[in-house]
KELO-263022 format. One record per residue (C-alpha): residue number from 1; residue in one letter; chain; x negated, y negated, z negated. Coordinates in steps of 0.25 Angstrom, whole numbers. Last residue first. Layout:
<titors>
+-----+------+------+-------+-------+-------+
| pos | code | unit |     x |     y |     z |
+-----+------+------+-------+-------+-------+
| NUM |    A |    A |     X |     Y |     Z |
...
+-----+------+------+-------+-------+-------+
</titors>
This chain:
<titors>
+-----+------+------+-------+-------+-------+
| pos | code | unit |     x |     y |     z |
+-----+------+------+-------+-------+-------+
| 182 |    X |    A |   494 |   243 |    56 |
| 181 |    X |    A |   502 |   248 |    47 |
| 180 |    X |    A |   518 |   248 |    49 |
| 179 |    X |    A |   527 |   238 |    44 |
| 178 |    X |    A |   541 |   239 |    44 |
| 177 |    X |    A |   555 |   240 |    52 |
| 176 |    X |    A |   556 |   223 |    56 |
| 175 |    X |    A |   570 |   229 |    63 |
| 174 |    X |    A |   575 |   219 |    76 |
| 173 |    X |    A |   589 |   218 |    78 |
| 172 |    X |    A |   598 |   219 |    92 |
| 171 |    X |    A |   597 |   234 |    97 |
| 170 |    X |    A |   585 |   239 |    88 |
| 169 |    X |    A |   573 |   232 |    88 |
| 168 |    X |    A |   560 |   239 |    78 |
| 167 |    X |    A |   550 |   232 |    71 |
| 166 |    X |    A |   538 |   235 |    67 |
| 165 |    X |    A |   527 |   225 |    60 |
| 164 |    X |    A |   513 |   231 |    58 |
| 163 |    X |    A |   509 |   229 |    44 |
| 162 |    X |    A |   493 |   227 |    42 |
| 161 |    X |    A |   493 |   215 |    50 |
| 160 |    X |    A |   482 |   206 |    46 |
| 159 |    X |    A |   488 |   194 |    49 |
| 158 |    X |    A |   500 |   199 |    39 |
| 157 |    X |    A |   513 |   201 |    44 |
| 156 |    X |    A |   523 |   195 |    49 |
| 155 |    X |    A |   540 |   196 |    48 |
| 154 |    X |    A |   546 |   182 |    50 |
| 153 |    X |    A |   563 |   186 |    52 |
| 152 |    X |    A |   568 |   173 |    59 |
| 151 |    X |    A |   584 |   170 |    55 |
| 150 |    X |    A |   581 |   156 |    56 |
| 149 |    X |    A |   589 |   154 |    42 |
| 148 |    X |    A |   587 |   169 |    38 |
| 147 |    X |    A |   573 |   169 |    38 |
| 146 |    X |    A |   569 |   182 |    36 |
| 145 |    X |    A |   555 |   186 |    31 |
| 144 |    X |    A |   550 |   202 |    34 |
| 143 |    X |    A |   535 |   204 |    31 |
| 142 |    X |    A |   523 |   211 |    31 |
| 141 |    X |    A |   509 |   208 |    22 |
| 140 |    X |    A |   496 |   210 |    21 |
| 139 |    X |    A |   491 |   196 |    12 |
| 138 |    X |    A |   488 |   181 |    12 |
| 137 |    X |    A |   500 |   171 |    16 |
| 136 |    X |    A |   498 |   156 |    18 |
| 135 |    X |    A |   497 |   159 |    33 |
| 134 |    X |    A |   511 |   168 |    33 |
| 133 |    X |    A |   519 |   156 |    26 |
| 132 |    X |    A |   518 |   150 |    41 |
| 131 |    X |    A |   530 |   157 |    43 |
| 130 |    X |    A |   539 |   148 |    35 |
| 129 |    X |    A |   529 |   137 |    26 |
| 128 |    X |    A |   538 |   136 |    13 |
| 127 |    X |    A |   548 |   147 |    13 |
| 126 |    X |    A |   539 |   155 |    21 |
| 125 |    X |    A |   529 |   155 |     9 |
| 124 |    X |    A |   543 |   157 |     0 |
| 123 |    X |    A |   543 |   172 |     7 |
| 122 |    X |    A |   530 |   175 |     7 |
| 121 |    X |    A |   530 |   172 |    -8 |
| 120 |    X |    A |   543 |   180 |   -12 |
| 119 |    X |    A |   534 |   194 |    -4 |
| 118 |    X |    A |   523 |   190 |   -14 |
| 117 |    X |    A |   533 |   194 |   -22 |
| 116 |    X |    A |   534 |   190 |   -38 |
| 115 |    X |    A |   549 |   187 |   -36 |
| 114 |    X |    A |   560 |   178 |   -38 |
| 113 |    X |    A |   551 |   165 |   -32 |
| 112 |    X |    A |   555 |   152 |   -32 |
| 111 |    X |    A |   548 |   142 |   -24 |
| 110 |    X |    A |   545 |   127 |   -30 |
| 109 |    X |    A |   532 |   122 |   -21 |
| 108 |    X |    A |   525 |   129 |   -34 |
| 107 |    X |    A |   531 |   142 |   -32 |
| 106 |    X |    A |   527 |   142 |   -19 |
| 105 |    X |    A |   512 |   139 |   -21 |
| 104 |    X |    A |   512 |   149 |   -32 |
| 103 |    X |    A |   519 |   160 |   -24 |
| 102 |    X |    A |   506 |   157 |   -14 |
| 101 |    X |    A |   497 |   160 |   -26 |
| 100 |    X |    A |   502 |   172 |   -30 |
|  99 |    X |    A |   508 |   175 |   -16 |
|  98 |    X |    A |   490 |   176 |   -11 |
|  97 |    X |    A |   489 |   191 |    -9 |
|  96 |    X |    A |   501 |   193 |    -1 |
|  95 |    X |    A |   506 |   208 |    -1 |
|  94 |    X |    A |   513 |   218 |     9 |
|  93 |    X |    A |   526 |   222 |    13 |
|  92 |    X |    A |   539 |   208 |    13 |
|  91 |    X |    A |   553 |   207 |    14 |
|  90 |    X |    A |   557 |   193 |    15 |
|  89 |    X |    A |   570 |   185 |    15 |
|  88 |    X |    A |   572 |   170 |    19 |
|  87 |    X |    A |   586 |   160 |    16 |
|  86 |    X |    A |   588 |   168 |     3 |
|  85 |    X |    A |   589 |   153 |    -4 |
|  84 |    X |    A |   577 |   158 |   -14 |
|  83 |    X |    A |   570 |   164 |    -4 |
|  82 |    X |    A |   572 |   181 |    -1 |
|  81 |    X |    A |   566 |   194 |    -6 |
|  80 |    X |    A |   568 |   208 |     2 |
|  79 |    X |    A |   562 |   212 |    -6 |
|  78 |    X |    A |   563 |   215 |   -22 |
|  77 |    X |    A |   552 |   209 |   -28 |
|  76 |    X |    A |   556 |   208 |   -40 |
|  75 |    X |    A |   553 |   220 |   -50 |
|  74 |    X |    A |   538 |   225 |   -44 |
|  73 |    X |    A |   534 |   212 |   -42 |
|  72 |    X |    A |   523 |   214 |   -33 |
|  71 |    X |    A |   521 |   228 |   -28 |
|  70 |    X |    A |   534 |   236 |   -26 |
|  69 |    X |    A |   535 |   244 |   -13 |
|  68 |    X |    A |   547 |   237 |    -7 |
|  67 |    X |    A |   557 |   243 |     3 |
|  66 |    X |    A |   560 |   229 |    10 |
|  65 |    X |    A |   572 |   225 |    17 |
|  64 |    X |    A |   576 |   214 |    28 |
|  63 |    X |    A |   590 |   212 |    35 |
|  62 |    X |    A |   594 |   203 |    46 |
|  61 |    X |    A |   605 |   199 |    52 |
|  60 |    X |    A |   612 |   190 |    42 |
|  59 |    X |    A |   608 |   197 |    31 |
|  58 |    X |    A |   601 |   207 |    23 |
|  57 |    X |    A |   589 |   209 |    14 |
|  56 |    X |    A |   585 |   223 |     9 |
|  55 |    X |    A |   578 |   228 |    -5 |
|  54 |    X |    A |   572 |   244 |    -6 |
|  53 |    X |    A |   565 |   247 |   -17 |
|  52 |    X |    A |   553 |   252 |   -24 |
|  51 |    X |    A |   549 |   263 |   -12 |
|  50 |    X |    A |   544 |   251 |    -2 |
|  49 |    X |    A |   534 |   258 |     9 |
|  48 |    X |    A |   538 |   272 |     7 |
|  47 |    X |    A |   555 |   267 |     8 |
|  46 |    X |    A |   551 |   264 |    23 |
|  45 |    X |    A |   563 |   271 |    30 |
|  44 |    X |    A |   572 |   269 |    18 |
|  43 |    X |    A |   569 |   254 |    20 |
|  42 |    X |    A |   574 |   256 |    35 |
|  41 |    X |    A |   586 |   263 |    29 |
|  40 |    X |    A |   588 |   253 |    19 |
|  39 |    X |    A |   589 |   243 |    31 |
|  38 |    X |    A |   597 |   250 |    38 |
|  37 |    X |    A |   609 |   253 |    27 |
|  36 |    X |    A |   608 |   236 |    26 |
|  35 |    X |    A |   612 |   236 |    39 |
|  34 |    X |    A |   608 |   222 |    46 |
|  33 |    X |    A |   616 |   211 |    45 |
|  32 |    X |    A |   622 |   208 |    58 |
|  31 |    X |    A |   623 |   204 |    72 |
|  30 |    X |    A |   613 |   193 |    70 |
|  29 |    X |    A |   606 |   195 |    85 |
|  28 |    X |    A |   594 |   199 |    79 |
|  27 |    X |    A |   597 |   207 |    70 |
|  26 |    X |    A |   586 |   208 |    59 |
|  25 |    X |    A |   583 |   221 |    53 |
|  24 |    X |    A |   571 |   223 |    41 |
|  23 |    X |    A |   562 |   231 |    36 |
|  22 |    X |    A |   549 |   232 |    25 |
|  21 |    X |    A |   543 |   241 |    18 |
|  20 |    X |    A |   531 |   243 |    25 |
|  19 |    X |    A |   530 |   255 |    33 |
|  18 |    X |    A |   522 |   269 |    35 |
|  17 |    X |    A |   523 |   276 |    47 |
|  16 |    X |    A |   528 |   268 |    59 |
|  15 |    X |    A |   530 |   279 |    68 |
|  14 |    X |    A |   538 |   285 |    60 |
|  13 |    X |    A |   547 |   274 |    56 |
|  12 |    X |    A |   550 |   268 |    69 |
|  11 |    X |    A |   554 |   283 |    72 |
|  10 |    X |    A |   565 |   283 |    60 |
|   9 |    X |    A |   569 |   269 |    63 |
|   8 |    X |    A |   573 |   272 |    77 |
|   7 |    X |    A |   581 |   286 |    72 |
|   6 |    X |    A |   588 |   276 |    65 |
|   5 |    X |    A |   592 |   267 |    77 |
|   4 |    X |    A |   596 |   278 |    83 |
|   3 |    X |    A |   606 |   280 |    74 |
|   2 |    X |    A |   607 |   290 |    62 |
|   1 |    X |    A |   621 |   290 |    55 |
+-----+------+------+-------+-------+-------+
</titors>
């Protein structure tokens, strides 16, 4: 059945263009764990940007999927990727030159990593320093982290902003859609 909520994310999306793929819905209010069936239809909606697979995260009130374009680690890096106690979850478009060595630096403090992802890094970084993680990053990047514990969704981008954020409010949740360039 086509809501207007639907009809919504169809004009979102033509006026956007292309998108990263990334999405997400948080309800604010905690009602409920977002639809799994909207989620996959958002990612259907930006299946151009991430055509190797879809991957999505729910919870609590909140729900975060990728439709990935593999790069790096081409067999593990399903997103969305979470720590190793699952108390924050990432789904992450871009690159960050420097992971090599910052993975180095966090692997050495004792993190484990299950992937080869630049997108894993970001996500011990915050581990370690929360959002201050952004200074020690280098790269063009968007993303979606979800703390859980505080139930804060940090979603930046880099300073030089190639990705503009858009995000639509609908009734009692907000929706990160996707990245559009600047």
């Amino acid at each position: 059945m086509r809501t207007a909520f639907h009809e919504q994310l169809e004009a979102l999306k033509a006026t956007l263009g292309d998108m990263c793929g990334i999405a997400g819905v948080v309800e604010i209010d905690r009602s409920d764990t977002p639809s799994e069936n909207t989620l996959r239809r958002m990612l259907g909606m930006i299946r151009h940007r991430g055509p190797d697979e879809f991957g999505i995260y729910l919870a609590d009130g909140v729900g975060l999927g990728n439709a990935r374009l593999s790069i790096v680690d081409l067999s593990g890096g399903q997103q969305p990727i979470g720590n190793e106690d699952g108390t924050l979850w990432i789904v992450f478009n871009g690159e960050v030159f420097n992971y090599v060595e910052l993975r180095a630096e966090l692997e050495a403090r004792g993190h484990q990593f299950t992937t080869h992802t630049d997108t894993e890094v970001i996500l011990h970084l915050y581990e370690e320093l929360g959002p201050k993680c952004l200074a020690r990053l280098n790269g063009q990047y968007a993303f979606a982290l979800w703390d859980p514990r505080g139930r804060v969704l940090h979603a930046p981008i880099e300073a030089m902003a190639s990705h503009v954020p858009y995000f639509l409010w609908h009734n009692h949740y907000s929706i990160p859609i996707s990245f559009h360039d600047a």
